[in-house]
N, C-alpha and C positions, 0 to 999 in steps of 0.2 A: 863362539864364532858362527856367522849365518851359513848353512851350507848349502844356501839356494843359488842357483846359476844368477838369478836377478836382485844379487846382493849388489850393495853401493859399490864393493871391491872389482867386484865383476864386471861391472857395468862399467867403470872406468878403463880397467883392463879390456874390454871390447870397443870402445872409442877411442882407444889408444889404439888398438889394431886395424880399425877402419884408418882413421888418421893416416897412418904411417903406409896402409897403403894407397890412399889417396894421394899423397906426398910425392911415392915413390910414382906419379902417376899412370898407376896400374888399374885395369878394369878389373871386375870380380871373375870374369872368363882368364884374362891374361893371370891372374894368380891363380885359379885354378889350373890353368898348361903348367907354369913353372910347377904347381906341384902335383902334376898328375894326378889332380880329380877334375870334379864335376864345377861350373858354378854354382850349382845347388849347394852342395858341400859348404862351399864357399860362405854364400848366401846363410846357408842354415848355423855357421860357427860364429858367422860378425852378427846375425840375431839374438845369438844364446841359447839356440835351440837344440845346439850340439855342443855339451861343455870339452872344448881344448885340455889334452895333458899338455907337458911339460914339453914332452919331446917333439909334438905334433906344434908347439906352439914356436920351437926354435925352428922347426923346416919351413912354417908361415915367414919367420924374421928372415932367415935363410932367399928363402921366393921373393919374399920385399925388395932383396937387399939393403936392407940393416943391421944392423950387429945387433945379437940376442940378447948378452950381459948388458947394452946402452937400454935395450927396448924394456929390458925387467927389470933396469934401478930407472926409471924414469918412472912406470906403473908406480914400484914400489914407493918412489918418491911422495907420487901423488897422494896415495893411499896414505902414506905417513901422515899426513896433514889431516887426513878426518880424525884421526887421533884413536 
């Protein structure tokens, strides 16, 4: 398994994040308020410049508002499919 932040995995899981906050029609400032950072922060996790945990990645879903377990079997979904 690749453990580069700019694995195909990754990359899909970070279009999937932009996505879903473009969806939830949020600016990268307004998700930065809800989660009490920067929009740099912001900015620097939807480029992969800063790889997301687990738990930083459901306060993202949280700030969206999206359900976590929808937002990580949809990635998961996708990911299944490259095989």
């Amino acid at each position: 398994m690749d453990k580069s932040i700019f694995s195909r995995e990754y990359e899909i899981f970070l279009r999937r994040l932009r996505e879903a906050r473009a969806r939830a029609g949020l600016t990268q400032v307004q998700l930065a308020e809800n989660l009490g950072q920067t929009q740099s922060f912001v900015s620097k996790c939807e480029r992969g410049e800063r790889r997301l945990d687990l738990v930083e990645v459901r306060a993202f879903c949280g700030a969206i508002g999206i359900s976590f377990p929808r937002f990580v079997a949809a990635v998961d979904k996708e990911i299944a499919v490259l095989g």
